[in-house]
N, C-alpha and C positions, 0 to 999 in steps of 0.2 A: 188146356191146363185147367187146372180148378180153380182158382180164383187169379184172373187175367190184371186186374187190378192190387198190383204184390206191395204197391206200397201208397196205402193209401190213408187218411190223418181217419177217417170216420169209424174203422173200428179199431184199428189202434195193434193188429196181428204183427209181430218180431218174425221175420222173413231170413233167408240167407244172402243180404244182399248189402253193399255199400252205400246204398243210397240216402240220403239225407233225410229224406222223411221216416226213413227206417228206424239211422241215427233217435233223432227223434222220439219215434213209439217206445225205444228200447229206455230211455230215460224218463217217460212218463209210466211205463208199465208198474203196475202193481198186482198182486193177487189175487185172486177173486175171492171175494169173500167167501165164509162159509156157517156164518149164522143163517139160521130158519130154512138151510138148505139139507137135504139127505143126501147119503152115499153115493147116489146113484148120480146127483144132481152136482157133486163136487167133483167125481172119477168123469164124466162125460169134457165136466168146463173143462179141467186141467188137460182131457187128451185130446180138446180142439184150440190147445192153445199152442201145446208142443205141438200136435201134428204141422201149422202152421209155417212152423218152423224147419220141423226135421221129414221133408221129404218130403214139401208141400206140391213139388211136380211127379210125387208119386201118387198111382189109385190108391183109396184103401182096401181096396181086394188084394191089389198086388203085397201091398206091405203086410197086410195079414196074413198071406203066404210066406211072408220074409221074416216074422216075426217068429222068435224061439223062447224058451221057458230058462235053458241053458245060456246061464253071462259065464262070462269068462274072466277072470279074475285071478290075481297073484296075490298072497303075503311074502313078503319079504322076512325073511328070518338068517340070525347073525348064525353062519354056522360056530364061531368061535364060543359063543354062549350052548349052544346044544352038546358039543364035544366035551364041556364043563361040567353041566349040570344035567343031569340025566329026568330031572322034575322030582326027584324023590323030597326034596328037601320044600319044596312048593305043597307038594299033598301034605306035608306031616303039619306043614305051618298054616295050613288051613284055618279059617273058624276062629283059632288058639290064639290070633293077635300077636303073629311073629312076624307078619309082613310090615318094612318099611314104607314110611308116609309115600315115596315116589313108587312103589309098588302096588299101591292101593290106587292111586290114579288108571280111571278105567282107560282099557286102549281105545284109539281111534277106530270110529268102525268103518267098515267099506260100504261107498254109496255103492250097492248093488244097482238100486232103482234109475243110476243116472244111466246108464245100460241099456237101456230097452231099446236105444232106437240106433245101437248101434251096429246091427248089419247093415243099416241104408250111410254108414261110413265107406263101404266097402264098393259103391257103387263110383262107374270112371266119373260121372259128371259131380257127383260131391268132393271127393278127391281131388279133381281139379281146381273145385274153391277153396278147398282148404290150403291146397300149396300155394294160394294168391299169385293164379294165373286167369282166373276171370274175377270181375265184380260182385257175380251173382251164379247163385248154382243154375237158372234160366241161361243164362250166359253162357254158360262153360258147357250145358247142354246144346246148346247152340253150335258153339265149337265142334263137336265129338259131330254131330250130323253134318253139318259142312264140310268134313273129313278133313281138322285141323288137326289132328291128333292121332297116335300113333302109341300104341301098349306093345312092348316088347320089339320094334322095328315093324311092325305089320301095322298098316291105316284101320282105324276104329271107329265105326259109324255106330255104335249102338250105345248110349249111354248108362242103360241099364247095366252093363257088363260089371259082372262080379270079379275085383281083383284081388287077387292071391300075393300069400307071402312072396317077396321077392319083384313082381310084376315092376319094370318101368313104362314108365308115360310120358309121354312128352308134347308139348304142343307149340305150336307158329310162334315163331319171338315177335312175328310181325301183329301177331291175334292177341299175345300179351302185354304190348305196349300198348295198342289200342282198347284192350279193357282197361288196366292200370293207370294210362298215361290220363293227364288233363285235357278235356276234350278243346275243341277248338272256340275264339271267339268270332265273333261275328266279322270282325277286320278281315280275321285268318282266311275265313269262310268265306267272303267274294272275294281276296285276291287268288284264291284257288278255284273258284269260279273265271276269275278272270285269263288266268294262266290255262285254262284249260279251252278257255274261248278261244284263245290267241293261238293253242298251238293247232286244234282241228280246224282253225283260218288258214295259217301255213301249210297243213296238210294239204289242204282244197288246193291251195295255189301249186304247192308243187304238183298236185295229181291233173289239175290243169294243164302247167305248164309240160309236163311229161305227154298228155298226151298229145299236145299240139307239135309239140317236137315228133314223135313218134309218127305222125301224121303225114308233116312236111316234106324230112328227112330222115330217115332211118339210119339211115351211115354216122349223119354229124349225134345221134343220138348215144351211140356210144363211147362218146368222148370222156374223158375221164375227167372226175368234177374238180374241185379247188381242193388242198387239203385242207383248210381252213373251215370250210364249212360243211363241216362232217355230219350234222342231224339235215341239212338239206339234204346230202348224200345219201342219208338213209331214207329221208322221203320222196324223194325219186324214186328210189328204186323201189319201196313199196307199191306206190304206184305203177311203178312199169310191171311188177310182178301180177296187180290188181288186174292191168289193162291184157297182158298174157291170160290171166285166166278169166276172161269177161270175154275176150276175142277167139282165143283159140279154143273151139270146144274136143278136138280130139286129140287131146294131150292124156296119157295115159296115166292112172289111176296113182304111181308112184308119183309120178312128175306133178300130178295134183298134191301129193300131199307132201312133197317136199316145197313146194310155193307156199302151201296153207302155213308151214314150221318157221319160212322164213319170215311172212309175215308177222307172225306171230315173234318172234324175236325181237323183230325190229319193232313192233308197239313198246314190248318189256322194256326197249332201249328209251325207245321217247318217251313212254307216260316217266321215264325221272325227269327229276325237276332237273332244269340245266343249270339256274344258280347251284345249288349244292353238287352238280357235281364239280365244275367249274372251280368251286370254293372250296371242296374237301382236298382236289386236286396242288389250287395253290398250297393251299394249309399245308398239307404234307410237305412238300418244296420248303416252305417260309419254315416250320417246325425244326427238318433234319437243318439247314442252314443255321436256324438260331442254335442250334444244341450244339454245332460245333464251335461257334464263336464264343456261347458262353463259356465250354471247356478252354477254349483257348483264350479269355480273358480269366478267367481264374487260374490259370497255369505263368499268366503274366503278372498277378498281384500278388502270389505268393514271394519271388525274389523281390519287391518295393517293400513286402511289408518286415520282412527279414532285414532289409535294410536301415526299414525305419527304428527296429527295434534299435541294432547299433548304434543308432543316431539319439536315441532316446536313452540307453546305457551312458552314453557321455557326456550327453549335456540334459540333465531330465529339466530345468527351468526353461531354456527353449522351447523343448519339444510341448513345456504345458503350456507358452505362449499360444506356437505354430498350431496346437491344436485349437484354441480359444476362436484364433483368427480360421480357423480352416471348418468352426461350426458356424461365426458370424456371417462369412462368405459361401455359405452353402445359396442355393438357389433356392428360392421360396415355392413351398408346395404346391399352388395354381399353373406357375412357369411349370413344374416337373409333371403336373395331372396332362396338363397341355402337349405336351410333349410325349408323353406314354398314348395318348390316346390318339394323337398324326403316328405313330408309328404301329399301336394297334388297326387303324383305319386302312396304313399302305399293305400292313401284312395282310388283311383280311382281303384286300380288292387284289392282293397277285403281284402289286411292285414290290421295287427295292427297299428295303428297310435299314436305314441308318443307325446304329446302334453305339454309335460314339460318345452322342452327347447321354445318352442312360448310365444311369449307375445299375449298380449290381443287384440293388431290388427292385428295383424298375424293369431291369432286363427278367428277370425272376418271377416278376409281373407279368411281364408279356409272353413268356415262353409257361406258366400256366394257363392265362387268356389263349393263345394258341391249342392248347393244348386239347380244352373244352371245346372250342370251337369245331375242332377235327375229331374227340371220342363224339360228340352229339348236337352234330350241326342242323343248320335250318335247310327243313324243307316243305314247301310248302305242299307237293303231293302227297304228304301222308296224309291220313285219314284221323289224326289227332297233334297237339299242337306241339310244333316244335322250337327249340330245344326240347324235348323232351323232361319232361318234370311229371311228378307222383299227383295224379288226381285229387280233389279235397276231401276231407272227411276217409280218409284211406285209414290212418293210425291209429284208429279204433277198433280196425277189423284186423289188424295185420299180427296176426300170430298162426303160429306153424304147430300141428300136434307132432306129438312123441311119435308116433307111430309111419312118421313121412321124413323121408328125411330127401330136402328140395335142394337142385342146383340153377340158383335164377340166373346164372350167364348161360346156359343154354336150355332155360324152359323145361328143364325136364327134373322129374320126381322118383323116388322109388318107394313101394309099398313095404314097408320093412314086416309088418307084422298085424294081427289084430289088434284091434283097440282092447285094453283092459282097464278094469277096477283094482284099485290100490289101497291103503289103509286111510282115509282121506282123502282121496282125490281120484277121478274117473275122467278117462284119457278122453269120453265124446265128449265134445265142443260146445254147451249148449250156454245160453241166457239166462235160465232158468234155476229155480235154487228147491230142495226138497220136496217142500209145501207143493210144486210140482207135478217133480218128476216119479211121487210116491203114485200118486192116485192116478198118471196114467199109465203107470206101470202096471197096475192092479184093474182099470180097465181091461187093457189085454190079457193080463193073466188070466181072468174070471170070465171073459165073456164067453159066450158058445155059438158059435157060429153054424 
């Protein structure tokens, strides 16, 4: 790439990228001046400042091929207004001071110039930044070569690729959490270390103990293991499968590669963390159990509270005693924090959960707390921290153009249309403000290649 160093404080270049030092240049940036300089020397700064920005993982060979003279641009106009007034009445009041003071206000005019660099919108790896499914356009080009991504259901390895009206893309929700999401801290980062020690420890001992059994006794080898200890289960038999194809070498070419698949399964099964599955598993249990108790406690205080009303119709100086006394004798908030949280504690670890002594926000508490816990649990295998939460410095960069219209529950995006110029406003995404995007627009216009 051309400049490998994308976000760096010493020259201060606005990059396509989340990152804080970015943040950063983008709030000390200023313009370049243009006293004691000439044309030549103002059109050059301005087009090595946007290039910077817009398609900095592009050559400038390549973009000079991509660059056209033709913007593309809409006014919008009231048809109800042209059906009316045909202009006759606009020509005659010309000059002659028959136009109204709001009439005389000139229109806004179309930034044509913010335009220039809007065919490299059109390419998958900027696409993919703009619908905030990578960090950084390096990113998302990254993505597309790892073959994370997919335009119209077919895998797309080419970043360059020009997309057309209609075109969808989609990419890994596993690639876009891990751009988006908060990366890990250093705690996170050795007990995933640690967790990863311990289970390629276990691995060794069961492919050990498999082959020592296998060894011995062949017969008591295919004893059928505990139900209970189901990931040993599978490490066995990885193993056994291991020691099959390490021993038997004239085992036929299908039979090799249906070993190699089971293998391979059985990794996908282990590399998850066994807390979370263990815990999404309870969760679900603990979740539909709570949902049906709280339905059927609020199915049981509707007749008490019908009653109380009665009881309150007949004697209301009572009932505002019985209430006085039934706020005094409420249980103090530490006792009820105490208590919500031993019963969020046994739901999260898989026991029973007592739900007696909770009242109705409490329980409402906990059957939210459940709730979270089971859409976006802990695990320490991912590759970013979880629960999962929004990276920092994210809300600065998170907007969507007109021309995309994104669905972030499954990662995927559609190319609605080209970008255009408006009466005031020009649909490319840039940092930049006129002073700009004039002079490198008229670089390319004017140079001769």
């Amino acid at each position: 790439m051309r400049n490998r160093a994308s976000n760096t404080l010493s020259k201060g270049k606005i990059r396509q990228s989340w990152n804080k030092y970015n943040l950063y240049n983008l709030q000390r940036f200023r313009s370049p001046p243009t006293v004691n300089r000439t044309f030549f020397q103002q059109r050059w700064a301005a087009k090595a400042i946007s290039r910077a920005y817009h398609g900095e993982q592009v050559r400038e060979g390549q973009w000079k091929r991509m660059f056209s003279k033709r913007i593309r641009s809409v006014f919008p106009m009231n048809t109800a207004d042209l059906a009316a007034d045909d202009g006759s009445k606009m020509s005659a009041g010309r000059g002659s001071g028959l136009l109204t003071k709001e009439e005389r206000q000139p229109a806004r005019l179309v930034p044509y110039t913010h335009m220039a660099f809007a065919p490299l919108e059109r390419r998958l790896d900027v696409a993919i930044f703009r619908a905030l499914f990578a960090s950084s356009a390096r990113q998302a080009r990254q993505f597309v070569i790892h073959g994370a991504v997919t335009v119209n259901g077919q895998k797309m390895r080419h970043p360059s690729y020009l997309l057309n009206p209609g075109d969808l893309f989609q990419v890994d929700p596993e690639r876009v959490m891990f751009a988006t999401g908060a990366p890990k801290t250093k705690f996170e980062r050795r007990e995933t270390r640690q967790l990863k020690q311990k289970e390629a420890e276990e691995e060794a001992e069961a492919a050990a103990e498999a082959e020592a059994e296998a060894e011995t006794e062949k017969s008591e080898s295919s004893e059928k293991p505990k139900k209970d200890d189901s990931r040993g289960t599978l490490k066995a038999l990885m193993a056994q499968a291991k020691a099959i194809m390490s021993t038997d070498k004239d085992l036929a070419a299908k039979r090799k590669q249906e070993l190699r698949g089971f293998q391979k399964a059985v990794r996908r099964v282990l590399s998850r963390s066994e807390t979370s599955t263990i815990l999404t598993d309870s969760l679900e249990a603990q979740f539909s159990e709570l949902t049906l108790m709280l339905n059927a406690k609020r199915t049981e205080k509707k007749p008490k509270d019908d009653n109380k009303k009665k009881d309150v119709q007949e004697k209301p100086a009572e009932s505002e005693a019985s209430t006085e006394t039934a706020v005094e004798t409420k249980p103090s908030t530490p006792e009820a924090g105490d208590k919500l949280s031993e019963a969020f504690q046994k739901a999260t670890e898989g026991n029973e959960v007592d739900t007696s002594e909770l009242s109705d926000e409490e329980f409402d508490i906990l059957r939210r707390a459940l709730t979270q816990m089971r859409d976006n649990p802990i695990d320490t295998s991912k590759p970013y921290a979880t629960p999962w939460r929004p990276r920092d410095y994210m809300s600065a960069f998170a907007f969507i153009p007109r021309y995309l219209e994104v669905n972030q529950n499954i990662c995927a995006a559609v190319y609605l249309r080209h970008p255009v110029a408006r009466p005031g406003f020009a649909e490319v995404p840039t940092p930049f403000s006129e002073a700009i995007a004039t002079p490198a627009y008229g670089w390319y216009l004017k140079r001769r290649w």
